[in-house]
mmCIF file of the N, C-alpha and C atoms, coordinates in Angstrom:
data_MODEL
# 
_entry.id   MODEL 
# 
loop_
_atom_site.group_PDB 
_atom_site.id 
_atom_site.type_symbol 
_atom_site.label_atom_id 
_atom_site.label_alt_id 
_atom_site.label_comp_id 
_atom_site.label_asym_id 
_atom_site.label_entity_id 
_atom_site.label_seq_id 
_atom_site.pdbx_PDB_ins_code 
_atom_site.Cartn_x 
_atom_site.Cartn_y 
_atom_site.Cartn_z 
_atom_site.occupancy 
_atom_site.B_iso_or_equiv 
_atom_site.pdbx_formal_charge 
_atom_site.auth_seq_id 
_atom_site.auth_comp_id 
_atom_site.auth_asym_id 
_atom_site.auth_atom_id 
_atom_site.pdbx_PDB_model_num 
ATOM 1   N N  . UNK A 1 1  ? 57.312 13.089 43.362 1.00 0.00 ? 1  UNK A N  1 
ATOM 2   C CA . UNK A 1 1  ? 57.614 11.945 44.209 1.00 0.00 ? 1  UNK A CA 1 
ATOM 3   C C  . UNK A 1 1  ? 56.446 11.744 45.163 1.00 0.00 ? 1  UNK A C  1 
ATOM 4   N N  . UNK A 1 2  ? 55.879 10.866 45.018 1.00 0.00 ? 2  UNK A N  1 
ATOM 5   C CA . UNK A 1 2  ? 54.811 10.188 45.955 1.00 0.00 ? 2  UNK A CA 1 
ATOM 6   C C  . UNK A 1 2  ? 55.336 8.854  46.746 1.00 0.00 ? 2  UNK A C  1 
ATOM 7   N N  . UNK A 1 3  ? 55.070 8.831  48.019 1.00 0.00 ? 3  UNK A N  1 
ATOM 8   C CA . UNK A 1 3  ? 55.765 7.881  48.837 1.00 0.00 ? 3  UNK A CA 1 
ATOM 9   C C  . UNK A 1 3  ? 56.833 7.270  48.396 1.00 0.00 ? 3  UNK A C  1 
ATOM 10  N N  . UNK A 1 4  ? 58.084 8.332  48.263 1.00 0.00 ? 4  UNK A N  1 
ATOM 11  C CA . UNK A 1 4  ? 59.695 7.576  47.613 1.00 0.00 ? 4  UNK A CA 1 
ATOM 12  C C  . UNK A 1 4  ? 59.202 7.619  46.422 1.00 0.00 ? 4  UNK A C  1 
ATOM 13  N N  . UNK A 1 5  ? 58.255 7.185  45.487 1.00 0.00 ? 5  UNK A N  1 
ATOM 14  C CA . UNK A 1 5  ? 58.257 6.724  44.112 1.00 0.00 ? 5  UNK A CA 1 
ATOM 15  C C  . UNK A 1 5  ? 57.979 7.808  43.096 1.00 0.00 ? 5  UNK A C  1 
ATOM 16  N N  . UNK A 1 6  ? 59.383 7.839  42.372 1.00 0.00 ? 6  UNK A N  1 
ATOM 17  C CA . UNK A 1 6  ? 58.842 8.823  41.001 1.00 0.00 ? 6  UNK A CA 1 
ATOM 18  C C  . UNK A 1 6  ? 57.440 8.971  40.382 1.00 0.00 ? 6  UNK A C  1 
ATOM 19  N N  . UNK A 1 7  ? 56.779 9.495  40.392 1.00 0.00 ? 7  UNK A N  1 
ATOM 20  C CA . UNK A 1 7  ? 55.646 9.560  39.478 1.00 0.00 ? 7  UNK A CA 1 
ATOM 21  C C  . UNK A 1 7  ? 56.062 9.505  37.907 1.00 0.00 ? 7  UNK A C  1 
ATOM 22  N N  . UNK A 1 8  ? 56.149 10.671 37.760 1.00 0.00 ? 8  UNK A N  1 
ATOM 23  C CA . UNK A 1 8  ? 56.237 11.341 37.095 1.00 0.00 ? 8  UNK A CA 1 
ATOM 24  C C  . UNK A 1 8  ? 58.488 12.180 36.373 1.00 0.00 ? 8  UNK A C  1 
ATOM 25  N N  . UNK A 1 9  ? 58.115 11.976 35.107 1.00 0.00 ? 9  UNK A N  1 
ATOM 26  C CA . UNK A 1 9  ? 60.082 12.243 34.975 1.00 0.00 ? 9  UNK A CA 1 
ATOM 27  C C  . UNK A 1 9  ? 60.042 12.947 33.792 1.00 0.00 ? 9  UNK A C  1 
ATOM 28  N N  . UNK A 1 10 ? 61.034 14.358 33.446 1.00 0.00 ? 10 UNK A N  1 
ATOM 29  C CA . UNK A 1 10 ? 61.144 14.261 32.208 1.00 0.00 ? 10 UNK A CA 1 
ATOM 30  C C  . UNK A 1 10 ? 59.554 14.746 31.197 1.00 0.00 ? 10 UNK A C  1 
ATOM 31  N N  . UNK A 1 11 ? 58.339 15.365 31.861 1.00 0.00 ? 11 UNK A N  1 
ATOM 32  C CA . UNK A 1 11 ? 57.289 15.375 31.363 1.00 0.00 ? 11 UNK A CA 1 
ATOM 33  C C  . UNK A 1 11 ? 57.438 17.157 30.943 1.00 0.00 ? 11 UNK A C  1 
ATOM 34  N N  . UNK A 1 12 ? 57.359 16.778 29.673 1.00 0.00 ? 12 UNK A N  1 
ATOM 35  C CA . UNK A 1 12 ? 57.109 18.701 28.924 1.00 0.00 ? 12 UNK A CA 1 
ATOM 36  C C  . UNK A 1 12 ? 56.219 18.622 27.535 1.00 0.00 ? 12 UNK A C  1 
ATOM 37  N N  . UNK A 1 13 ? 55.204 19.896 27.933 1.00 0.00 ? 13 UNK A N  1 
ATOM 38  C CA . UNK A 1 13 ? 54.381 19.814 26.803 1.00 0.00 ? 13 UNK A CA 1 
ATOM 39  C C  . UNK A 1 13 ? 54.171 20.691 26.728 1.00 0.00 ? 13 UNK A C  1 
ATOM 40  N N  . UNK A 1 14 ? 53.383 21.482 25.140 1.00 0.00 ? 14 UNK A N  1 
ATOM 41  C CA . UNK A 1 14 ? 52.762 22.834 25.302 1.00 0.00 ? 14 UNK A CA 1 
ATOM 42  C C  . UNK A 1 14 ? 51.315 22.423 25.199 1.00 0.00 ? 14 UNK A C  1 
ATOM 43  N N  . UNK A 1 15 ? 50.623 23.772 25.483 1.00 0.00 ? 15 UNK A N  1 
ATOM 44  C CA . UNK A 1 15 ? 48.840 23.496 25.080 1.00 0.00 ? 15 UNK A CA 1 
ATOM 45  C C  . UNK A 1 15 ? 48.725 24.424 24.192 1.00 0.00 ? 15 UNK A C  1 
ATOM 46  N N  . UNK A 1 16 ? 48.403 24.685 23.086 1.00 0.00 ? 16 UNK A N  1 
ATOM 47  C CA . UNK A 1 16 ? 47.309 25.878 22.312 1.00 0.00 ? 16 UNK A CA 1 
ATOM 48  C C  . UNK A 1 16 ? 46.534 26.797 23.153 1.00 0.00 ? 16 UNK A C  1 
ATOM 49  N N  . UNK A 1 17 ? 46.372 27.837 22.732 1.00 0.00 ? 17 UNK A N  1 
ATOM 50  C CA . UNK A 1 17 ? 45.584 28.892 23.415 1.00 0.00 ? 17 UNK A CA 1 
ATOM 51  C C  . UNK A 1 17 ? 43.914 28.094 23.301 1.00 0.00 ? 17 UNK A C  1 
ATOM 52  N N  . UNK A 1 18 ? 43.033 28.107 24.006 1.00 0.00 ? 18 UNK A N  1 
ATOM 53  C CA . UNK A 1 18 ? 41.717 27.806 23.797 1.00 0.00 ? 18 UNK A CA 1 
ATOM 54  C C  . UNK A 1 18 ? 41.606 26.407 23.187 1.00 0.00 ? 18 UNK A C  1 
ATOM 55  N N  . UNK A 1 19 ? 42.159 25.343 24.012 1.00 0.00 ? 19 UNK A N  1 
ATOM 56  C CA . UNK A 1 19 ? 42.436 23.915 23.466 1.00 0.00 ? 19 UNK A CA 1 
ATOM 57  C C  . UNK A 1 19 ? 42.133 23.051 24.637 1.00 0.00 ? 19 UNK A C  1 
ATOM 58  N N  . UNK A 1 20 ? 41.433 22.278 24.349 1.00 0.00 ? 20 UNK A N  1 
ATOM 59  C CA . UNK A 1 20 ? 40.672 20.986 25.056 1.00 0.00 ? 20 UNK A CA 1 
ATOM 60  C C  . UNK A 1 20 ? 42.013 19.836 25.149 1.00 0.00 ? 20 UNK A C  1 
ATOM 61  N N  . UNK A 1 21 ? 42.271 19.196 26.173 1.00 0.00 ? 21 UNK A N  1 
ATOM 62  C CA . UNK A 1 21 ? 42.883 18.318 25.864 1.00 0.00 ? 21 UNK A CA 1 
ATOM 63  C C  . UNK A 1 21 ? 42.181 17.127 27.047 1.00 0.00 ? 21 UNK A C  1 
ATOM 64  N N  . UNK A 1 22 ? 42.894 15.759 26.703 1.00 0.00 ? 22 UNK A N  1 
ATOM 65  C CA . UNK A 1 22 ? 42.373 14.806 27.414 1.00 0.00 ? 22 UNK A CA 1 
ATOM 66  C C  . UNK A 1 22 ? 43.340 14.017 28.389 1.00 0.00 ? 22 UNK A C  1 
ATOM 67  N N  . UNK A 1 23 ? 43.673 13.510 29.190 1.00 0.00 ? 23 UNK A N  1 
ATOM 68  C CA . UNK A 1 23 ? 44.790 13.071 29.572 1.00 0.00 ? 23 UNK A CA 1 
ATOM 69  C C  . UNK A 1 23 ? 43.727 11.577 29.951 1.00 0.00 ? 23 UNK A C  1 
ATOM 70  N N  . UNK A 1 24 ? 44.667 10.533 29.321 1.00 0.00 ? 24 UNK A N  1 
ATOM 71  C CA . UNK A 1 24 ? 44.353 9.002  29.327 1.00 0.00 ? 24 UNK A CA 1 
ATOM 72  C C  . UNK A 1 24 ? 45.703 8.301  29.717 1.00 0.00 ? 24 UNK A C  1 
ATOM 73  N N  . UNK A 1 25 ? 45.287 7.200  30.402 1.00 0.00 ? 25 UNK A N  1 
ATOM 74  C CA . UNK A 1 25 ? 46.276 6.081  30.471 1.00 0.00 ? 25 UNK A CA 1 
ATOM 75  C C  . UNK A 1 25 ? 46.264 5.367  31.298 1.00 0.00 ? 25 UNK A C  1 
ATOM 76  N N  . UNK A 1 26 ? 46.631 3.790  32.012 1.00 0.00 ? 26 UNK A N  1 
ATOM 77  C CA . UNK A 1 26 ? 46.312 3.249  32.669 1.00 0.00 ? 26 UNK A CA 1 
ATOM 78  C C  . UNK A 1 26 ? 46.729 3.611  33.964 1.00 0.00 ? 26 UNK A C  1 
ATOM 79  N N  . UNK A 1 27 ? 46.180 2.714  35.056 1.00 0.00 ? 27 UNK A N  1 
ATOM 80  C CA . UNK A 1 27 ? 46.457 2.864  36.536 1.00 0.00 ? 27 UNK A CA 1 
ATOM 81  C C  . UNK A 1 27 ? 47.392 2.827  37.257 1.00 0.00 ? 27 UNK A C  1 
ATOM 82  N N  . UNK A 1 28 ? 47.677 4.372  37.961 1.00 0.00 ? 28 UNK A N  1 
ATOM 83  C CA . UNK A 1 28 ? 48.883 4.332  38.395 1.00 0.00 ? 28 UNK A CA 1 
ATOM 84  C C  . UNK A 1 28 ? 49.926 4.764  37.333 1.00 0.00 ? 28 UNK A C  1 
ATOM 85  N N  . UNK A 1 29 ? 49.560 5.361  35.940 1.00 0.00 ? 29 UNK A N  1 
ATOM 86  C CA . UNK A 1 29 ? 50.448 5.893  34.857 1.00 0.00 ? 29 UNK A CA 1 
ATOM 87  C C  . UNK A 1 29 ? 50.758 7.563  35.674 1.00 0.00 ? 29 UNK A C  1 
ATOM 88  N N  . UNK A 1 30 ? 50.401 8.676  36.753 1.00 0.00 ? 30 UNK A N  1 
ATOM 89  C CA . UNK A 1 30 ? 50.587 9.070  36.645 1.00 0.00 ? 30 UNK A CA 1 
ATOM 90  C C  . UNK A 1 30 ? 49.511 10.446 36.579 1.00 0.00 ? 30 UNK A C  1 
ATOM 91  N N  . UNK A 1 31 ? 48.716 9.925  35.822 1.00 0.00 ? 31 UNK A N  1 
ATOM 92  C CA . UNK A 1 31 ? 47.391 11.140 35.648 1.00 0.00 ? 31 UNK A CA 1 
ATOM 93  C C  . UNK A 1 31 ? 47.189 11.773 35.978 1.00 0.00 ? 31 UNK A C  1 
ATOM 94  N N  . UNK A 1 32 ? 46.534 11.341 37.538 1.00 0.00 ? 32 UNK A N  1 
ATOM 95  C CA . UNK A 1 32 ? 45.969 12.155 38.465 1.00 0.00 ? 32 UNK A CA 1 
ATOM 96  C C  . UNK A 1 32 ? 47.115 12.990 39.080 1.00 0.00 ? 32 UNK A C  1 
ATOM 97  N N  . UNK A 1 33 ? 48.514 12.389 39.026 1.00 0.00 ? 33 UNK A N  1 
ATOM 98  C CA . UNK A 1 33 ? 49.651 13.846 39.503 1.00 0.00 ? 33 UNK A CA 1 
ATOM 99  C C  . UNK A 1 33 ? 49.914 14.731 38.620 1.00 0.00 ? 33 UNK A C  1 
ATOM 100 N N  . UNK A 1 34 ? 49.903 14.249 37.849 1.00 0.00 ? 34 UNK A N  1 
ATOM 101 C CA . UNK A 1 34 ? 50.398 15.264 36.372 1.00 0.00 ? 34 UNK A CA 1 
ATOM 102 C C  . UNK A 1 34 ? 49.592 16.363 36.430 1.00 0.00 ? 34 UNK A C  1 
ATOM 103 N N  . UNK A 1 35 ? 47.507 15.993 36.086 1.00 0.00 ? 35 UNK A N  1 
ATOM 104 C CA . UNK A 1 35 ? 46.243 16.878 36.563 1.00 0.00 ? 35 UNK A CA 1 
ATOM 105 C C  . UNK A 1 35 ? 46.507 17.860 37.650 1.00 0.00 ? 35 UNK A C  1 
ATOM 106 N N  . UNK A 1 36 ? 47.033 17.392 39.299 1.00 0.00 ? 36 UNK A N  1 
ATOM 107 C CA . UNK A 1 36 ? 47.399 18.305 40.107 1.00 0.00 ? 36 UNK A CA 1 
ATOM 108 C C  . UNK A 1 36 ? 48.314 19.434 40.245 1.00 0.00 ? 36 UNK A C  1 
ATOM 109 N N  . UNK A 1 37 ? 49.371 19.214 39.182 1.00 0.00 ? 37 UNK A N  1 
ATOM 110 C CA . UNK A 1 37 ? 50.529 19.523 39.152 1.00 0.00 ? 37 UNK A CA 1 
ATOM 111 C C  . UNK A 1 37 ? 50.077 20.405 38.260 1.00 0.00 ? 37 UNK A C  1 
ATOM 112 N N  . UNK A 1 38 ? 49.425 20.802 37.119 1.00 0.00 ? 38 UNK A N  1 
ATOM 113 C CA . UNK A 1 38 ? 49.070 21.285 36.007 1.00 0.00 ? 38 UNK A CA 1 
ATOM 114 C C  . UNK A 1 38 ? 47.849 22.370 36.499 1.00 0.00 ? 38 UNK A C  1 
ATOM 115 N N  . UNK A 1 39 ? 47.512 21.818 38.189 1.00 0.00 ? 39 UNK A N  1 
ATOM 116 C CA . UNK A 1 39 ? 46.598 23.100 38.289 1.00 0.00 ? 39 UNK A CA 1 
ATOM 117 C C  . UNK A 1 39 ? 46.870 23.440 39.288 1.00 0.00 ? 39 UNK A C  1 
ATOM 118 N N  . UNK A 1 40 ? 47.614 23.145 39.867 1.00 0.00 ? 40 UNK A N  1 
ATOM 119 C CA . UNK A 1 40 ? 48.502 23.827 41.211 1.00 0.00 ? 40 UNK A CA 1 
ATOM 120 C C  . UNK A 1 40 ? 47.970 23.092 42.254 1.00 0.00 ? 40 UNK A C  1 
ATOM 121 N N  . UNK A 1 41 ? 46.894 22.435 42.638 1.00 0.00 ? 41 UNK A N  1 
ATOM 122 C CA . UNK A 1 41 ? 46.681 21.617 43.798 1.00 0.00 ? 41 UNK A CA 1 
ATOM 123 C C  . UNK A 1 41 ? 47.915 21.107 44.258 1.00 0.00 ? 41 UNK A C  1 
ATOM 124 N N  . UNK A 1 42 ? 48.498 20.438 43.584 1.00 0.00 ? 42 UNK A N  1 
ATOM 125 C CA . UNK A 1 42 ? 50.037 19.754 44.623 1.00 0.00 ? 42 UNK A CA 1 
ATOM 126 C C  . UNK A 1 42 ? 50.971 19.758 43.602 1.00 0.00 ? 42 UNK A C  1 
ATOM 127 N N  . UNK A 1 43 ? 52.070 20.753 44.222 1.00 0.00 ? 43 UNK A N  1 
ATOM 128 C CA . UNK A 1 43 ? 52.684 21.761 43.251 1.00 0.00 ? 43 UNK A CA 1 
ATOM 129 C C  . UNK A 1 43 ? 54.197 20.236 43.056 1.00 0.00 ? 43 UNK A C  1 
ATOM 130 N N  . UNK A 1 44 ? 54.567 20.355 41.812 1.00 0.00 ? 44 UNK A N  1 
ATOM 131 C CA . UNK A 1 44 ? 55.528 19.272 41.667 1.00 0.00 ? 44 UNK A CA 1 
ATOM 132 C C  . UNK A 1 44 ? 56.617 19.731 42.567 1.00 0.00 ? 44 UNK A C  1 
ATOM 133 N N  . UNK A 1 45 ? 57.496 18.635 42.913 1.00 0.00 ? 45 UNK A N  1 
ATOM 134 C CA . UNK A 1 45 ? 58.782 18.536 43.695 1.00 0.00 ? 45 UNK A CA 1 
ATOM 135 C C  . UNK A 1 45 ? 60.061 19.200 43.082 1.00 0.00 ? 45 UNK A C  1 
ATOM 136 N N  . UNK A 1 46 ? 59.743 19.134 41.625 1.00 0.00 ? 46 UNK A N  1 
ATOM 137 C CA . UNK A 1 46 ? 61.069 19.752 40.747 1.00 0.00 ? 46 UNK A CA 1 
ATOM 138 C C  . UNK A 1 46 ? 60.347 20.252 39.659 1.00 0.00 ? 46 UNK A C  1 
ATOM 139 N N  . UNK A 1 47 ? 60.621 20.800 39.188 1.00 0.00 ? 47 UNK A N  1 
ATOM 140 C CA . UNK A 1 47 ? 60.163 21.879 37.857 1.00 0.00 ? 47 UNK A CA 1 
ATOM 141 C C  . UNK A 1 47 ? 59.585 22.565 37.704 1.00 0.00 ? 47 UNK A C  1 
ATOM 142 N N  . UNK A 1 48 ? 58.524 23.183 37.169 1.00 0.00 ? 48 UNK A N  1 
ATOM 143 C CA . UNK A 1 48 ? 57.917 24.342 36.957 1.00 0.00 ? 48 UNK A CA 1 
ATOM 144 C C  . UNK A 1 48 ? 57.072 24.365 35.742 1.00 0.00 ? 48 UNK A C  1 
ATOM 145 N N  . UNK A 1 49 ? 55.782 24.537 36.426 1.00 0.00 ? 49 UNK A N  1 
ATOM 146 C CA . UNK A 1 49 ? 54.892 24.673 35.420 1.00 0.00 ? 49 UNK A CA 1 
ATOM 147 C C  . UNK A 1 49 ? 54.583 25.826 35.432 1.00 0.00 ? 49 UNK A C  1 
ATOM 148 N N  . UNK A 1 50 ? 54.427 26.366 33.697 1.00 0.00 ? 50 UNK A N  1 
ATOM 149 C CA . UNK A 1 50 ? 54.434 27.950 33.321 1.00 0.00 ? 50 UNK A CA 1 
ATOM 150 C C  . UNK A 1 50 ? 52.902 27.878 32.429 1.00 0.00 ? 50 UNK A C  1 
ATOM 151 N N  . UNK A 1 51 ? 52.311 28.720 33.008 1.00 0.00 ? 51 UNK A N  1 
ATOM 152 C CA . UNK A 1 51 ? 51.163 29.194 32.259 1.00 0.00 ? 51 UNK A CA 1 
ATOM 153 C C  . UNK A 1 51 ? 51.184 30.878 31.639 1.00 0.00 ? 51 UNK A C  1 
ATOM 154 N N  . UNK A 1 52 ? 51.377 30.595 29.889 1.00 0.00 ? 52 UNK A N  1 
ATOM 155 C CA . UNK A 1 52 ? 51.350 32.037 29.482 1.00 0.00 ? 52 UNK A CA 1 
ATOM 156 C C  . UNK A 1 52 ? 52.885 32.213 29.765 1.00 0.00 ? 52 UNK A C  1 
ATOM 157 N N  . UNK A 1 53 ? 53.814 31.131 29.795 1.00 0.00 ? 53 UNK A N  1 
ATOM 158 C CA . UNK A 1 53 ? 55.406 31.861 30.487 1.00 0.00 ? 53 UNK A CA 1 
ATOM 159 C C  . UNK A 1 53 ? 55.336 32.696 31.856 1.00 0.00 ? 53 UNK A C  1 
ATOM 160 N N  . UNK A 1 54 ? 54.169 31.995 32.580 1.00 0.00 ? 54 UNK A N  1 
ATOM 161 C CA . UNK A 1 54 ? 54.371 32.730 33.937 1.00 0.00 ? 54 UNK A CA 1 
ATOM 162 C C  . UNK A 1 54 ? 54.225 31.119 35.057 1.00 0.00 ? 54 UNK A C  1 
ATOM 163 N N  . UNK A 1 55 ? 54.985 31.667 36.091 1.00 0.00 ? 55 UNK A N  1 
ATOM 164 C CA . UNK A 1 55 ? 55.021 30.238 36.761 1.00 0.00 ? 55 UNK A CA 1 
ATOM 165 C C  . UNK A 1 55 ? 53.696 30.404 37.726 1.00 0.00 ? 55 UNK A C  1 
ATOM 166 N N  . UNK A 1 56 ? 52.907 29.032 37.277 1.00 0.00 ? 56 UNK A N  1 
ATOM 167 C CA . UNK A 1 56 ? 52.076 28.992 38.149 1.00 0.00 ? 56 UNK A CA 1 
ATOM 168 C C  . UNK A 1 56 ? 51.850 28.710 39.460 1.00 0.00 ? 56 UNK A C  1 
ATOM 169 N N  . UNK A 1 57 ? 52.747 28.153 40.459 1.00 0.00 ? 57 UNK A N  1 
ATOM 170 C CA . UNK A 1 57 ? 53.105 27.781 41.615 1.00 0.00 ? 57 UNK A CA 1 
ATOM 171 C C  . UNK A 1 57 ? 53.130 29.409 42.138 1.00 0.00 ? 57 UNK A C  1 
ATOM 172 N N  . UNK A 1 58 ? 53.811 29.981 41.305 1.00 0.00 ? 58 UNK A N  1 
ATOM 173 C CA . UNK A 1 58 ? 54.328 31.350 42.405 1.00 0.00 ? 58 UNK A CA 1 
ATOM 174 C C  . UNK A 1 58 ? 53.187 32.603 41.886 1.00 0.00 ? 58 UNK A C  1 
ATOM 175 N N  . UNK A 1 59 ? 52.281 32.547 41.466 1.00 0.00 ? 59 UNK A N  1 
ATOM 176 C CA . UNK A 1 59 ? 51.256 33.364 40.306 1.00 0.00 ? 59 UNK A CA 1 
ATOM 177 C C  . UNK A 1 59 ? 50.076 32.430 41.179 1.00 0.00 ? 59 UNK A C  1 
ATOM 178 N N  . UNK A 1 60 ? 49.764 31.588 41.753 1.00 0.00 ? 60 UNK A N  1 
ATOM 179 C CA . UNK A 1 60 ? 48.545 30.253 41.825 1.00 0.00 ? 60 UNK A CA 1 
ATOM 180 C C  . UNK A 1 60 ? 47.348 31.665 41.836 1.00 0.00 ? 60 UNK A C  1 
ATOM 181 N N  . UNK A 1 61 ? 47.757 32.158 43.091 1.00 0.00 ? 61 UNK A N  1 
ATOM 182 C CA . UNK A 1 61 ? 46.028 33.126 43.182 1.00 0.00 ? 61 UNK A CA 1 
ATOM 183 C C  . UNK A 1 61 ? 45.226 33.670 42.122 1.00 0.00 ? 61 UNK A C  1 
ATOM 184 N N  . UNK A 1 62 ? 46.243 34.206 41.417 1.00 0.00 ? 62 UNK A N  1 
ATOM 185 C CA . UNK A 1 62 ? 46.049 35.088 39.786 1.00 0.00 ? 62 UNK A CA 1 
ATOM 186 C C  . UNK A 1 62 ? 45.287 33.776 38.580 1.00 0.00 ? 62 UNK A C  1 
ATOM 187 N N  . UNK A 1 63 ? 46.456 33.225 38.394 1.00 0.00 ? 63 UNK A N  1 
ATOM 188 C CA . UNK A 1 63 ? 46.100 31.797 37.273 1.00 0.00 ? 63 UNK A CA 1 
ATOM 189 C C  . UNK A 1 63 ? 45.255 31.369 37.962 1.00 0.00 ? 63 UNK A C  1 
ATOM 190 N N  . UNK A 1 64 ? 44.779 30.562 38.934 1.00 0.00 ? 64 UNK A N  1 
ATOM 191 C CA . UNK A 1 64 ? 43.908 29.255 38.741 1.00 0.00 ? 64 UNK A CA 1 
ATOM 192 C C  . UNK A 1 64 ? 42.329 29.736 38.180 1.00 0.00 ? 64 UNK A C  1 
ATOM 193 N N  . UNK A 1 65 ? 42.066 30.860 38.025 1.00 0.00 ? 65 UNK A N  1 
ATOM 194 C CA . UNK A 1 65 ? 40.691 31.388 37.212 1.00 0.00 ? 65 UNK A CA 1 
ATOM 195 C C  . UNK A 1 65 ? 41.126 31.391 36.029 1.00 0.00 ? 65 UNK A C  1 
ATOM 196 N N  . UNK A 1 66 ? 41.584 30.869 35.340 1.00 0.00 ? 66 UNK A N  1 
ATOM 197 C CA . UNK A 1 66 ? 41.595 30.664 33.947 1.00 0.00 ? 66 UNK A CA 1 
ATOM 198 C C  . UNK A 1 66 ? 42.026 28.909 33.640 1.00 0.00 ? 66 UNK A C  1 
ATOM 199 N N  . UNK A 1 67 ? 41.852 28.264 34.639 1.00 0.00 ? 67 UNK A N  1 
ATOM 200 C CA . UNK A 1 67 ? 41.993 26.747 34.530 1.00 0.00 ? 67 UNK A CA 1 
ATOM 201 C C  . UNK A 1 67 ? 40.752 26.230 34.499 1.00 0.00 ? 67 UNK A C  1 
ATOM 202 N N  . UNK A 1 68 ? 40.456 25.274 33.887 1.00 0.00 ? 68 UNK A N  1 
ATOM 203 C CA . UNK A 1 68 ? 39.177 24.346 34.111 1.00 0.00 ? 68 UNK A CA 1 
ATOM 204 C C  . UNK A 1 68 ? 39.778 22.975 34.118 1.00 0.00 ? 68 UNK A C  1 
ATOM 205 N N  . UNK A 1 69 ? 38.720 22.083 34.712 1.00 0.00 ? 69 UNK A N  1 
ATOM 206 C CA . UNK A 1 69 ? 39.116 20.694 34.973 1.00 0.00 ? 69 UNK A CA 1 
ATOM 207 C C  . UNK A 1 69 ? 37.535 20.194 34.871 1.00 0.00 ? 69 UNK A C  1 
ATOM 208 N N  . UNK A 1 70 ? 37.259 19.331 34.164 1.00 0.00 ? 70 UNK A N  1 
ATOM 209 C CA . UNK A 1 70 ? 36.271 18.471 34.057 1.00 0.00 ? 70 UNK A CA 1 
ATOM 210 C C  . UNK A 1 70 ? 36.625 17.255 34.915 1.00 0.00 ? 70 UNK A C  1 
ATOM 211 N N  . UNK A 1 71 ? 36.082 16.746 35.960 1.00 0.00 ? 71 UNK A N  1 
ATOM 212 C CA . UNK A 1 71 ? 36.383 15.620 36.895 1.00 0.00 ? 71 UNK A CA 1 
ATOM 213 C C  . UNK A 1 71 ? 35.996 14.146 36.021 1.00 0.00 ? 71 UNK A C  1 
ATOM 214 N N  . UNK A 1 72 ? 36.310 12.919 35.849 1.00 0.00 ? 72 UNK A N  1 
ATOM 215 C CA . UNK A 1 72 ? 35.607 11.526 35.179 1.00 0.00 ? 72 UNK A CA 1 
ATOM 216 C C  . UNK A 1 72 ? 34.170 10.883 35.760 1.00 0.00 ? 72 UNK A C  1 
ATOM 217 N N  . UNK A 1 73 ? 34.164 11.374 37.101 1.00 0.00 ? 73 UNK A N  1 
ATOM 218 C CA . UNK A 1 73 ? 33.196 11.291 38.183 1.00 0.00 ? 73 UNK A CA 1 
ATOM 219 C C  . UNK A 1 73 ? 32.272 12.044 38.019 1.00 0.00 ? 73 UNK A C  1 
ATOM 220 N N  . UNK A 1 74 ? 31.039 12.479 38.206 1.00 0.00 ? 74 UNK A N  1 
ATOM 221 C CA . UNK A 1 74 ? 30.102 13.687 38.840 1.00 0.00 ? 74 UNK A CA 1 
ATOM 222 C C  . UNK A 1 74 ? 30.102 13.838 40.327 1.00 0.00 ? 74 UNK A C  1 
ATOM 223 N N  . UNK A 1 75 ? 30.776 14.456 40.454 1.00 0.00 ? 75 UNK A N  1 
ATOM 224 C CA . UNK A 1 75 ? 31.000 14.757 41.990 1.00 0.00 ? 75 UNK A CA 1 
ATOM 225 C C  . UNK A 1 75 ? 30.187 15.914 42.922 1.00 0.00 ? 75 UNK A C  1 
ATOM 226 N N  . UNK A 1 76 ? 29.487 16.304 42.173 1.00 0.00 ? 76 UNK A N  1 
ATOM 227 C CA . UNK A 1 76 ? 28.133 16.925 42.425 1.00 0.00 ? 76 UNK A CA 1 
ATOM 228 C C  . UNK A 1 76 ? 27.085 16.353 43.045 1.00 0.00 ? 76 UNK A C  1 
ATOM 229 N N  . UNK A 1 77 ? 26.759 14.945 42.177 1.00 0.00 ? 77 UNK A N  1 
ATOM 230 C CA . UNK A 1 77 ? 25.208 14.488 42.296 1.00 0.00 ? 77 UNK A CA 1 
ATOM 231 C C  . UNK A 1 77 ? 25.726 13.022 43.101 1.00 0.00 ? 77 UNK A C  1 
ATOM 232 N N  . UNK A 1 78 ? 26.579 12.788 43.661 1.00 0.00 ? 78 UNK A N  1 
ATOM 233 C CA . UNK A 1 78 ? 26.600 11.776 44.636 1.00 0.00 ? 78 UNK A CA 1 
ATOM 234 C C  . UNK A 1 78 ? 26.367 11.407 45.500 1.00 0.00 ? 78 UNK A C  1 
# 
């Protein structure tokens, strides 16, 4: 929930061990919460995201060294 408004409902997926994935879709679909939520920056309001069957919200210190995030930006050289 971002200002009153659902983001996000109902979202479950698995990943493959050692698997690239891409997350696309238009503006305001969601993305960028889903991305946060998936790496613990801003932990969802209801559910639980499990990395390895371990929850990452309550694990964050341990897990987030085995997350990567490629940004769309270069946020380096700006």
């Amino acid at each position: 929930v971002d200002g009153g408004k659902q983001i996000l409902k109902d979202v479950s997926f698995g990943v493959p061990e050692k698997s690239l994935i891409a997350v696309i879709g238009p503006s305001g679909s969601g993305k960028s919460t889903l991305l946060k939520a998936l790496t613990g920056y801003r932990p969802a309001n209801q559910g639980d995201v499990l990395y390895d069957n371990r929850n990452l919200y309550k694990q964050f210190a341990e897990l987030r060294q085995r997350i990567g995030l490629v940004p769309q930006d270069d946020i380096l050289h700006k």
